[in-house]
C-alpha positions as CSV (number, residue, x, y, z in Angstrom):
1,X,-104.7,168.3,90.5
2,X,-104.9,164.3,90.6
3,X,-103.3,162.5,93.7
4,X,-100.2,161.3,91.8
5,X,-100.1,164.3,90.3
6,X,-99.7,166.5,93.7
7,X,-97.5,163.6,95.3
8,X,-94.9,164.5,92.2
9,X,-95.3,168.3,92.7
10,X,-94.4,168.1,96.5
11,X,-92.1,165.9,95.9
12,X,-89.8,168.2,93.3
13,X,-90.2,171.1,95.3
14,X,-90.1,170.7,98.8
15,X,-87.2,172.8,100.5
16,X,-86.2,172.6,103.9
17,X,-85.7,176.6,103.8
18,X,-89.4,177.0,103.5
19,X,-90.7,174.4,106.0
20,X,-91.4,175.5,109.8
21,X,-89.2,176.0,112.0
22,X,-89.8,173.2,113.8
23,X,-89.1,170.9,112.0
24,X,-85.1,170.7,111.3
25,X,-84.9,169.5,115.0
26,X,-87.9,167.0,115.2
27,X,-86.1,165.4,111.1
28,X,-82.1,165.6,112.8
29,X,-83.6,163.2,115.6
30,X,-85.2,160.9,113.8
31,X,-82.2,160.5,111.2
32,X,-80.0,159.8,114.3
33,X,-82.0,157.5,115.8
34,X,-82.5,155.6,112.7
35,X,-79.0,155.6,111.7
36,X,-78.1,154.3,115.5
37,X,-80.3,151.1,114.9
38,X,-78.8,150.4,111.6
39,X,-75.5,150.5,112.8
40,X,-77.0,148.2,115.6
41,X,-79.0,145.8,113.4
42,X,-75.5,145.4,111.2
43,X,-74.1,142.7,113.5
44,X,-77.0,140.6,112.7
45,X,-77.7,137.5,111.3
46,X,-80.0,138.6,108.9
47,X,-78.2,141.6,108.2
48,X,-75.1,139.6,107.6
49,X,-76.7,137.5,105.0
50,X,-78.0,140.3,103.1
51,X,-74.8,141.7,102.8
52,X,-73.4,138.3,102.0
53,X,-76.2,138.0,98.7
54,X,-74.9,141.9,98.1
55,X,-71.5,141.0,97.9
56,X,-72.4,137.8,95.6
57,X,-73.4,139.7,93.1
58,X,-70.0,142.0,92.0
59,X,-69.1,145.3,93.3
60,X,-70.5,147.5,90.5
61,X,-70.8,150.9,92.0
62,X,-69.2,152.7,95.5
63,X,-71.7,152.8,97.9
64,X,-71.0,151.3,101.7
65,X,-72.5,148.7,102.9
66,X,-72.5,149.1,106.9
67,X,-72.4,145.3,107.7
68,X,-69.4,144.9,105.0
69,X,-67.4,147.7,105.3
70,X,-64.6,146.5,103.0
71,X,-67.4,146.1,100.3
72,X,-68.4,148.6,97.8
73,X,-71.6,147.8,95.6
74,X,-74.5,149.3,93.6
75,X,-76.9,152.1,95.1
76,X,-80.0,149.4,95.1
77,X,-78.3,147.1,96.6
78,X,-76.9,148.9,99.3
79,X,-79.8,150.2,100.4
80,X,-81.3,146.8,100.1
81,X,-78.9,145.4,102.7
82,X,-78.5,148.7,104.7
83,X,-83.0,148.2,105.2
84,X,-82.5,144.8,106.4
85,X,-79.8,146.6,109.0
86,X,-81.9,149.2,109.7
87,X,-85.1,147.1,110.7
88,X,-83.8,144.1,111.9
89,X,-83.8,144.7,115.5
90,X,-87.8,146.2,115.0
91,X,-86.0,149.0,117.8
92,X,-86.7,151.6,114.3
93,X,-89.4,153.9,115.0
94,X,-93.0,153.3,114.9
95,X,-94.2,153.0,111.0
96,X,-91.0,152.4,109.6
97,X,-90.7,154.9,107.3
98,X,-87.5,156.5,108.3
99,X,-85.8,152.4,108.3
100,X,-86.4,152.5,104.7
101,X,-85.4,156.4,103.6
102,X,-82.2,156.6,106.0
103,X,-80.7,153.5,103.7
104,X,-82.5,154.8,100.8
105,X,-81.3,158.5,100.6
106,X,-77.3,157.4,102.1
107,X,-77.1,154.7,99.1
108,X,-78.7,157.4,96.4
109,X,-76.6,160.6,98.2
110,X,-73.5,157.9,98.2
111,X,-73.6,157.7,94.8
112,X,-74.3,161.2,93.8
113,X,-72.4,162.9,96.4
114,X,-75.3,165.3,97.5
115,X,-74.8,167.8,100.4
116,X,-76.4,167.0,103.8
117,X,-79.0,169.2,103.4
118,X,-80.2,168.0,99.8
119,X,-80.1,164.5,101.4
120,X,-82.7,165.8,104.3
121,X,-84.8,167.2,102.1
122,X,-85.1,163.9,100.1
123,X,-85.7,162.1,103.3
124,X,-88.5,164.5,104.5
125,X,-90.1,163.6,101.1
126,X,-89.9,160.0,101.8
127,X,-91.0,159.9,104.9
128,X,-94.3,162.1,104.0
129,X,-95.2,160.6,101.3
130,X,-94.8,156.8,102.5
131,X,-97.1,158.1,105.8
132,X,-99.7,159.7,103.8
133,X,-100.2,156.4,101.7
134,X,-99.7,154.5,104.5
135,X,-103.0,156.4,105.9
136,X,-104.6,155.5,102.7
137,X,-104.7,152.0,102.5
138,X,-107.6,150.5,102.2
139,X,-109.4,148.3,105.3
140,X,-109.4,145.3,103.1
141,X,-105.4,145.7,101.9
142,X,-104.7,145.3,105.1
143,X,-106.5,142.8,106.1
144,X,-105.1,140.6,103.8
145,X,-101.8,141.0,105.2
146,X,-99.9,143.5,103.2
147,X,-97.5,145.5,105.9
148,X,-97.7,149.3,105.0
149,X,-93.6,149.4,105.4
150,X,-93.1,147.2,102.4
151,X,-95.9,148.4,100.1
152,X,-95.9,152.2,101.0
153,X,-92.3,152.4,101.8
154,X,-91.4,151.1,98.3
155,X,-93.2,154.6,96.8
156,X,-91.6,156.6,99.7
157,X,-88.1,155.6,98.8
158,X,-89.0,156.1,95.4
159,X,-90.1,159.7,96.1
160,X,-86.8,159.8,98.0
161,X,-84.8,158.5,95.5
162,X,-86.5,161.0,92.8
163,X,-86.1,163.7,94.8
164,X,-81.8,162.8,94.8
165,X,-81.3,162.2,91.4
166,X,-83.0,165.0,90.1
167,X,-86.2,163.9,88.6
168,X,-89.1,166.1,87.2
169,X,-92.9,165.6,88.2
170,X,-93.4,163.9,85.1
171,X,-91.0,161.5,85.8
172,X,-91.7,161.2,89.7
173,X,-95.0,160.6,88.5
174,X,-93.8,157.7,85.8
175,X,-91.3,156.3,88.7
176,X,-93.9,156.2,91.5
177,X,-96.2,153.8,88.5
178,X,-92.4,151.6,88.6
179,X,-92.6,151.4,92.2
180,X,-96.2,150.9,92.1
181,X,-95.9,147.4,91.1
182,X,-93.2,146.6,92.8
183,X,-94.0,147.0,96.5
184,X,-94.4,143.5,98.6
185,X,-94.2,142.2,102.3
186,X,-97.1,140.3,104.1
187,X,-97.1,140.1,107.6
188,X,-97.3,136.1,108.0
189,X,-94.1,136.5,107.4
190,X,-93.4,138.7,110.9
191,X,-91.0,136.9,113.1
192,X,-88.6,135.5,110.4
193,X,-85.6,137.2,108.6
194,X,-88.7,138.8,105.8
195,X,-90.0,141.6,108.4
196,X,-86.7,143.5,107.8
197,X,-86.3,142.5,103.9
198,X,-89.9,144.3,103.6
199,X,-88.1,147.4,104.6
200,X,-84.5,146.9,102.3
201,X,-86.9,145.9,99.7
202,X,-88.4,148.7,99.5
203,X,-85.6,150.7,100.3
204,X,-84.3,149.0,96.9
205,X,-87.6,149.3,95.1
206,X,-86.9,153.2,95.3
207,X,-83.8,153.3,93.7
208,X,-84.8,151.0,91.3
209,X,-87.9,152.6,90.3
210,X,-86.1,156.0,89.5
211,X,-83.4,154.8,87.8
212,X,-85.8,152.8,85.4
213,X,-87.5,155.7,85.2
214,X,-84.6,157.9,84.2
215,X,-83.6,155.8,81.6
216,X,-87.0,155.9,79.6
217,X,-89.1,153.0,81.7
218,X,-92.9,153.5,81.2
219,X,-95.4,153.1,83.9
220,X,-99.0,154.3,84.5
221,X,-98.3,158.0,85.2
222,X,-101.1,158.5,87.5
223,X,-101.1,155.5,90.0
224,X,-102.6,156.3,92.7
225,X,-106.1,158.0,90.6
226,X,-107.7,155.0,89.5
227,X,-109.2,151.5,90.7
228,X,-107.3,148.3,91.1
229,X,-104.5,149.9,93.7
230,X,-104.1,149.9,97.1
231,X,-104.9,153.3,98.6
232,X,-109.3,153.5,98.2
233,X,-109.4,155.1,101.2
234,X,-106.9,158.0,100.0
235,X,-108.5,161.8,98.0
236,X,-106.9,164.3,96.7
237,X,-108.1,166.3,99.1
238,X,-106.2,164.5,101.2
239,X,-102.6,165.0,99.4
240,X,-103.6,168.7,98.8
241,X,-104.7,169.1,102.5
242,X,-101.2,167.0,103.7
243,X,-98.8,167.1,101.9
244,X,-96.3,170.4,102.4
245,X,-98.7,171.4,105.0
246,X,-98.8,169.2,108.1
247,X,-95.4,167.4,108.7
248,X,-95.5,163.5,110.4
249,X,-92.1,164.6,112.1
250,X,-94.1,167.5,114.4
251,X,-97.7,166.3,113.6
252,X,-98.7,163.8,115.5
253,X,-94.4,163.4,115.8
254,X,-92.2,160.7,115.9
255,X,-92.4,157.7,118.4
256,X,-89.1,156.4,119.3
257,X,-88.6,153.3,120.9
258,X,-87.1,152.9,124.1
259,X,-87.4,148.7,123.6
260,X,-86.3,146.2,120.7
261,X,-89.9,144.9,120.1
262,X,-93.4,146.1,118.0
263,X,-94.4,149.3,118.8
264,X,-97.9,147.8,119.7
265,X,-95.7,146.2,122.8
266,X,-94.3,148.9,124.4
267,X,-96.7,149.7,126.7
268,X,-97.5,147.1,127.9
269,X,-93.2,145.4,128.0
270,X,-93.1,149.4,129.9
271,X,-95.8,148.2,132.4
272,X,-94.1,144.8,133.3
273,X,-91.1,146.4,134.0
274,X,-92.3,148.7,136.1
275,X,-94.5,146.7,137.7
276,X,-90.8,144.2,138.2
277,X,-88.5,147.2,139.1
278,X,-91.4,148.6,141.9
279,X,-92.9,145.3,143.5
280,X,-89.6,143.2,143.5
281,X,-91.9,140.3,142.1
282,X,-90.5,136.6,142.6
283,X,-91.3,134.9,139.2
284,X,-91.7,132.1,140.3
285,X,-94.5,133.0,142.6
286,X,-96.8,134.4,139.6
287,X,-100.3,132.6,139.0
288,X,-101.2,134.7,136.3
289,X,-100.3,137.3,134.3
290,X,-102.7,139.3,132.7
291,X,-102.8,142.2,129.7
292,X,-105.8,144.2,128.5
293,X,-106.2,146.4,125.9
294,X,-108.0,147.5,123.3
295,X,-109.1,144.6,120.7
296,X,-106.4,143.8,117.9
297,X,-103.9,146.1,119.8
298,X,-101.6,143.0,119.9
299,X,-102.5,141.8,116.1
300,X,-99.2,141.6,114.8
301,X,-97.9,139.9,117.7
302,X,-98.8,136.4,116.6
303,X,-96.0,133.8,117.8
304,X,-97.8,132.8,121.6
305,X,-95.0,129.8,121.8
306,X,-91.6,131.1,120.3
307,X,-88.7,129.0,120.3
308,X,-86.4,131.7,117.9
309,X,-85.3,135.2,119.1
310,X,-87.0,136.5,116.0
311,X,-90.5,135.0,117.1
312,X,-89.8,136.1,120.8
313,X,-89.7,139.8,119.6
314,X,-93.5,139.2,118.1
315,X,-94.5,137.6,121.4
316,X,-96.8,139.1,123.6
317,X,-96.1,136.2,125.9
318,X,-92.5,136.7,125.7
319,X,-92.1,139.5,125.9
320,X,-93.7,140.4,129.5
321,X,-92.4,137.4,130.9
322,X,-88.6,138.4,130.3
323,X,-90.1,141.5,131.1
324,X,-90.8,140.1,134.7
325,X,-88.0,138.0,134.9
326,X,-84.5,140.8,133.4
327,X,-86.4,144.2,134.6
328,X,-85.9,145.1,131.1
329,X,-86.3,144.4,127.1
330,X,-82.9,144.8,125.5
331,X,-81.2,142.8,122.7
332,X,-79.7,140.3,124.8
333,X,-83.1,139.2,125.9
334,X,-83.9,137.3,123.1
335,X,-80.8,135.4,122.9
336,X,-81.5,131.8,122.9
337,X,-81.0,131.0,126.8
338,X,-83.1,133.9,127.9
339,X,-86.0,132.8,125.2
340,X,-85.6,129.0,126.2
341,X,-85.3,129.6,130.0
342,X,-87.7,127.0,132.1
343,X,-88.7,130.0,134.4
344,X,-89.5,132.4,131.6
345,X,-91.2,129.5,129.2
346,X,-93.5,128.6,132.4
347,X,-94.4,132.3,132.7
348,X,-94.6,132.3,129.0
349,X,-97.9,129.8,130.0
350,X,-99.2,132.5,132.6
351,X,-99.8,135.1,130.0
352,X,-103.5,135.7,129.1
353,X,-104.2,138.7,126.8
354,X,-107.8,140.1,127.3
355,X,-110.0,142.6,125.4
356,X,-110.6,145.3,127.2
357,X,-114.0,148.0,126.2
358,X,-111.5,150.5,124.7
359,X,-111.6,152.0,121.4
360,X,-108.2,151.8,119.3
361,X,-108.1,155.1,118.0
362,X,-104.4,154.7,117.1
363,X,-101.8,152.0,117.6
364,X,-99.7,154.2,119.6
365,X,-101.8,155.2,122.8
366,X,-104.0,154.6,125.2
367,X,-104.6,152.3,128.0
368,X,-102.7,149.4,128.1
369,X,-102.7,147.2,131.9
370,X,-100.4,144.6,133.1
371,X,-101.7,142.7,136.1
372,X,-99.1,140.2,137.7
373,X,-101.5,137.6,140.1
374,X,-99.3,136.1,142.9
375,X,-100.2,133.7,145.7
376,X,-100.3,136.6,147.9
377,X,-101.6,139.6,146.2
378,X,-102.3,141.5,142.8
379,X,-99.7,143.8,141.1
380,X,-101.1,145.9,138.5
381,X,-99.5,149.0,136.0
382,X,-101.2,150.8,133.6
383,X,-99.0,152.7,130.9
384,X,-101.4,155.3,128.4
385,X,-98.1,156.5,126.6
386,X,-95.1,154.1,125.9
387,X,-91.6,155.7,126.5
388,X,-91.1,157.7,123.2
389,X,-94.3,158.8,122.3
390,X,-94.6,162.3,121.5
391,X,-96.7,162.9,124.7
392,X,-94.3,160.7,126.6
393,X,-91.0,161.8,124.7
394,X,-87.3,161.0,124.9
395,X,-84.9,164.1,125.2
396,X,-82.3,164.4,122.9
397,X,-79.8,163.6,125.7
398,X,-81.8,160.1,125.9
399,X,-81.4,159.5,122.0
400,X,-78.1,160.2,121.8
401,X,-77.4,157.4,124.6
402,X,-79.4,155.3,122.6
403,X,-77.5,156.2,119.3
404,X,-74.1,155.2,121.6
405,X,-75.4,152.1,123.0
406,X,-76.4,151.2,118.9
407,X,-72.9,152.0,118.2
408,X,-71.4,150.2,120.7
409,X,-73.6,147.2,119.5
410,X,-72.5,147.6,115.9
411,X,-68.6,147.3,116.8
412,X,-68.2,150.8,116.5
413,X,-65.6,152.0,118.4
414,X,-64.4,155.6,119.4
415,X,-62.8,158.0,118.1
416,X,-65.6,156.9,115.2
417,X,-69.0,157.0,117.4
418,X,-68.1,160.3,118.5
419,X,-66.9,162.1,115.2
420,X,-70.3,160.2,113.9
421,X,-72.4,161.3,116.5
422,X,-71.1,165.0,116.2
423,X,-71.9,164.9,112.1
424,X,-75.5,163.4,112.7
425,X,-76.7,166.2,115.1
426,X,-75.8,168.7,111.9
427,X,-76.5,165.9,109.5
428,X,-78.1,169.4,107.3
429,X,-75.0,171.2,107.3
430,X,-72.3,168.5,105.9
431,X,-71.3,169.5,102.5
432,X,-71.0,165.7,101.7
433,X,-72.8,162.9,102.6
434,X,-69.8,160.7,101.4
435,X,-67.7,162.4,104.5
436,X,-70.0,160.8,107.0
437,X,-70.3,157.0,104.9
438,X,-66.2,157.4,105.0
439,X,-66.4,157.0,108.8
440,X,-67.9,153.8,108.4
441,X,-65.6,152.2,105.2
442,X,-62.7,150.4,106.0
């Protein structure tokens, strides 16, 4: 079979009942954590205007939108403002895919009223197929900017989306041509409100896609088999190789966050912290503060000055001076008198990021050092394997405090958090997804 072909064929009949054992457990964490941050991210600014556009726009439809509770609107755009929720905070896992399939699948289960487990198995699909094309995307794509959450999550959500409402391999196949065209976000755009609309774009895109598609919409049925697209580095051999075989939630697994910055960051925000908690140093003692790694590990982190909490979560610079100077990287860092500080702006100027001669095999490990230069001596961490990497993983205990601390941080307040909290860690076994949305409706 062709590429678009396969993607279509795994994507109406992948079921969870089939699928190793391992990965229910490896999917239910993910969902939670994702769900946490989006219920974090809702308090936002950015959040708040997207669900102020939404709610411009008429209340045609029932699904919730978790920064408007008292609003009810359309499936698309729900999960429109729900992505910008979800990724706004960048505390999402690395690659994104789950910020734009959690909103994606609880707008398109919303409106059907799908059982947990039917609303799994459409996120699985998502998240698969948006990592596989994310895999596949040509050198030169990337290069010219085009962030792999906007333009592969649009056909993930899509395969999502598909997979909810119902849709045949033919018509997967004609709805992943929809999203095909539709997918957008470059990453000039990082540090500014866009960076989470890429993700409740696409998480839109999805929806859209299908339901043009369900309604007769024509698109180039086999997308992803012939020149002019985005994913020339993708076979078919890969898809049939992939997909249904190896799962991205067990292999290489999931890295969680444990800070509210760029994955490429966290080793080296993990290093600066330790290197603060263990050595006690006095900032404003620090000559120099040094960070090597392998070259273009830091590529996306491309504000070196910020003045806006947005650009101080894609700052380098930033990021291990308030490192240095809090002991930690939480969301209150990157208000305004922590980002304009004079001690951390003048240890903002200390920062030097250096090439060292390793090989970036992946964006998610290896060696990352942090040296801290004083007038006395030289304080130095190394960190292979941020906090949340599979090889360096968070229990479930430590996601769930994370999912509480998210709550807490989107005004959600008990007896809600824990009732919530109870349904995600079964989110396969609720007979409605609309029971677990109702918690959240006001």
């Amino acid at each position: 079979m062709a590429m678009t072909e396969d993607i279509a064929a795994f994507v109406a009949s992948f079921n969870l009942k089939t699928a190793p054992a391992e990965l229910l457990p490896r999917v239910r964490e993910a969902f939670l954590d994702s769900f946490g941050v989006m219920l974090a991210g809702s308090r936002e600014q950015s959040a708040q205007i997207a669900a102020r556009w939404v709610r411009s726009q008429g209340a045609v439809g029932q699904c919730t939108v978790i920064a408007a509770p008292d609003f009810r609107t359309s499936p698309a755009n729900a999960a429109l403002a729900n992505g910008v929720a979800a990724h706004t905070l960048d505390y999402d896992h690395f690659g994104h895919q789950s910020a734009v399939m959690v909103p994606c699948v609880l707008a398109a289960g919303k409106a059907k009223g799908v059982s947990g487990r039917a609303l799994i198995e459409a996120y699985v699909v998502g998240v698969e197929v948006s990592t596989l094309l994310a895999k596949g995307m040509s050198k030169s794509a990337q290069e010219l900017g085009l962030h792999p959450a906007g333009v592969c999550g649009s056909l993930g959500a899509t395969a999502a989306a598909a997979r909810i409402l119902g849709l045949g391999p033919e018509q997967i196949r004609v709805a992943l041509g929809i999203a095909a065209s539709l997918t957008a976000g470059l990453s000039q755009n990082f540090g500014t409100m866009v960076k989470p609309l890429h993700v409740g774009n696409a998480a839109r895109n999805g929806i859209v896609a299908t339901e043009l598609a369900t309604l007769g919409f024509t698109a180039n049925s086999n997308i992803f088999d012939q020149q002019a697209g985005f994913f020339g580095a993708l076979t078919a051999a890969d898809t049939r190789e992939t997909l249904g075989k190896k799962y991205r939630f067990s292999d290489p697994g999931i890295a969680f966050k444990a800070y509210p910055c760029p994955y490429s960051s966290q080793r080296a925000v993990d290093a600066a912290i330790k290197i603060a908690e263990r050595d006690g140093v006095t900032p404003r003692d620090v000559i120099e503060i040094t960070c090597a790694a392998a070259p273009n590990t830091f590529r996306v982190l491309i504000h070196h000055r910020p003045t806006t909490s947005l650009e101080a979560q894609f700052s380098l610079e930033y990021l291990l001076a308030a490192g240095l100077v809090l002991r930690t990287i939480n969301e209150e860092c990157f208000e305004l008198k922590h980002v304009n500080d004079p001690v951390t702006r003048d240890l903002v100027q200390k920062v030097r990021s250096v090439d060292a001669p390793l090989q970036r095999e992946t964006p998610r490990e290896g060696d990352v050092t942090v040296q801290v230069r004083t007038r006395a001596v030289v304080f130095e961490e190394t960190v292979t394997y941020a906090p949340g990497h599979p090889k360096n993983p968070l229990t479930w205990e430590k996601l769930v405090e994370k999912y509480r601390a998210c709550a807490r941080q989107g005004a959600i307040q008990e007896p809600v958090l824990s009732r919530s909290l109870e349904m995600l860690s079964r989110i396969d076994e609720i007979d409605d997804v609309r029971e677990l949305l109702q918690l959240f409706a006001t």
